[in-house]
N, C-alpha and C positions, 0 to 999 in steps of 0.2 A: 430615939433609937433608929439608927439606920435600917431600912427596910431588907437588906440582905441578913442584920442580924435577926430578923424578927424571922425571915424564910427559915434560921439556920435552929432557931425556938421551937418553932411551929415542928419541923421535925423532930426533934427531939420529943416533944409533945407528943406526935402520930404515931410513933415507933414504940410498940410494943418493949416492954426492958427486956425479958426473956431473949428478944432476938438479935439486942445489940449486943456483936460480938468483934473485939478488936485481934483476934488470933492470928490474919490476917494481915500481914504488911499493905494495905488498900495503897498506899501513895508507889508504893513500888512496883505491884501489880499495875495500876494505872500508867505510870510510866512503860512498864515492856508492853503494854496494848498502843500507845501512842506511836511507841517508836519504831513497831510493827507496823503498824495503817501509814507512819510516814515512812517506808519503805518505795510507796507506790506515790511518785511522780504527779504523773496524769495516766490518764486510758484512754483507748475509743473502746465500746462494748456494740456489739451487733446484739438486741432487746427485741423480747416478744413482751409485750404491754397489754395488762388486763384491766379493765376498770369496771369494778361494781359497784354500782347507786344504785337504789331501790327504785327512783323514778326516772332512769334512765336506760335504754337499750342499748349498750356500744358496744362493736364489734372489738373485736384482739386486733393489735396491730402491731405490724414490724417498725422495727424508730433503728438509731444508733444513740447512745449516751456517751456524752464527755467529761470526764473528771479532769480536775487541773486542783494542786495542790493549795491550800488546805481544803475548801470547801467550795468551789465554785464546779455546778453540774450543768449541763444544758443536754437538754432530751428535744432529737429531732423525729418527728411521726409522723406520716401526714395523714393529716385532720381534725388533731390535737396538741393540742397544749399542755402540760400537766400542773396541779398544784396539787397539795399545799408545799407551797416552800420547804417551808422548817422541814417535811419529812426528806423532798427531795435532796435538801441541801445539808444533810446532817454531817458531822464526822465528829469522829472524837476530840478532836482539838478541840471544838467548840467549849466541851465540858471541861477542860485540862489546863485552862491557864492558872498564871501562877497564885491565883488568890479565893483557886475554888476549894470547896469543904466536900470530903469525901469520907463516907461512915460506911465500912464495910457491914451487913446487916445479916447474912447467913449463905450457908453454903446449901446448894440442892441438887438434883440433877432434872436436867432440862432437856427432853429428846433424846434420853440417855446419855447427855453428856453431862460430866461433872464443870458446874458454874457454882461463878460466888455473884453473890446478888448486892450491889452495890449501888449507894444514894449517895447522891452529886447536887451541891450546892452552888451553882455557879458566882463567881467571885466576881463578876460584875453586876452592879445593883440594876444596871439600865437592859441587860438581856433578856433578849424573846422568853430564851427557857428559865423556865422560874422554880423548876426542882424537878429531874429524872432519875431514873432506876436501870441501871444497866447491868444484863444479865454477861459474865462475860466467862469464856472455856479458859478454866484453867491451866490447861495442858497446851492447847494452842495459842492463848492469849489474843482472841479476838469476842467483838462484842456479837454474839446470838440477838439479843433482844435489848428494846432498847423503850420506856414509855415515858414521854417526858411532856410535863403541861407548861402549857407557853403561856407568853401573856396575852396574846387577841386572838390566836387560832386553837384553842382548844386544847383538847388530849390527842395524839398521837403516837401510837404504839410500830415500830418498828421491829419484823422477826426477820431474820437473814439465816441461810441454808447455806450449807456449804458440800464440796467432797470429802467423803469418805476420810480420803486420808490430806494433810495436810501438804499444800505446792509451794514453793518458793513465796509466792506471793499472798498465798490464801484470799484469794477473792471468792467472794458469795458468786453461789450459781442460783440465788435467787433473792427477792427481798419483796414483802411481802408487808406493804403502810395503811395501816388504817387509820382513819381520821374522822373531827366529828365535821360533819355535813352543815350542820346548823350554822357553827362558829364561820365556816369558810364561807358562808351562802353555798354560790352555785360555783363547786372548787373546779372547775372546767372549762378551759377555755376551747368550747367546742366550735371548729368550723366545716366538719366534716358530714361522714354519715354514721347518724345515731337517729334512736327514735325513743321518743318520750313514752313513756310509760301511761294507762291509764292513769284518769286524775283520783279514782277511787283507789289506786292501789297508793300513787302517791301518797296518798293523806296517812298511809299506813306506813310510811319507810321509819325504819329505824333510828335514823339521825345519823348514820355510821356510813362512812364511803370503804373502799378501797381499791388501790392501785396493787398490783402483784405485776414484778419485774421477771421473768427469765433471762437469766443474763446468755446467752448463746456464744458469743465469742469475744473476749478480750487482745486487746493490743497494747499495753501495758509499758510504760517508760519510754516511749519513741518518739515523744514531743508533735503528737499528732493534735492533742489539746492545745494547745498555746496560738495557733490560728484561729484556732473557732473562739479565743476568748478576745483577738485585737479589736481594739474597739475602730469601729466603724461595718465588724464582720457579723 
């Protein structure tokens, strides 16, 4: 048995029956989220960046982030680095090709917003993520939440905030990745100023990091990304 069929078992197995509900066109809705998010080109973002580790001190700092279609991001800050990838580098596509298993699982409200809660089997046997839950607004068609376990770096939960009302583009004006600490070791490529935490509280952290983005300004379709990804830049 192929190992994607066994992930597509195993849920079936974890999913409560009561909750599996097919009411939901899932493959359709998926589609107007994708074709939403590919709306958006690249961007440049003007970021306030927060990082909480329990055995580290780091101050907030201003970066700029780059998107470039589908999923290539680079985050510039100085005196950091950021990881873990997978959350950094998330997008929809990732989960949407043409051979993934998607079971719509129930409808709830999330932040007062009405989402449908939906499990993603990805359709290639050899990917990172090895089965997510994407919470995604019905009305607006974009994913809120996102927890998806990977195969070497852990769990990571992704929550994105948005305006009020919805813009041409609906970009988050926030995103908000937690991850485990353990899995990543030390998820930070620190060159700056931070200070280390006593080693008694150390001993006490949680295992749980996270990064919280404000996004502050977007520049959105102007091909500002495609420089910063030539290689050799």
């Amino acid at each position: 048995m192929s190992a994607r069929r066994v992930y597509v078992l195993l849920l079936f197995c974890l999913l409560p029956f009561t909750g599996i509900s097919q009411s939901r066109d899932v493959n359709a809705l998926m589609t107007e989220v994708r074709d939403r998010f590919n709306l958006v080109k690249d961007y440049e973002a003007a970021a306030k960046i927060k990082i909480d580790v329990d055995f580290l001190k780091i101050p907030v700092k201003q970066g700029t982030i780059w998107f470039l279609h589908p999923d290539k991001v680079r985050v510039k800050a100085p005196g950091f680095s950021l990881l873990p990838k997978r959350g950094m580098n998330f997008s929809p596509s990732q989960l949407m090709d043409a051979g993934h298993t998607a079971i719509f699982v129930r409808d709830e409200v999330l932040a007062g917003n009405n989402v449908a809660v939906v499990k993603i089997v990805p359709g290639n046997a050899n990917s990172e993520i090895l089965i997510a839950s994407l919470w995604i607004d019905i009305k607006r068609k974009v994913v809120r939440k996102v927890e998806a376990t990977t195969r070497n770096e852990g769990t990571f939960v992704m929550d994105f905030f948005f305006k009020t009302f919805a813009e041409a583009y609906d970009m988050p004006t926030q995103a908000k990745i937690t991850f485990d600490i353990r899995k990543n070791e030390l998820p930070l490529g620190l060159t700056g100023d931070f200070e280390r935490m006593p080693e008694e509280k150390s001993k006490k952290n949680s295992g749980k990091g996270t990064v919280t983005i404000d996004y502050l300004s977007y520049v959105i379709n102007q091909g500002r990304a495609a420089s910063v990804f030539k290689k050799g830049n």
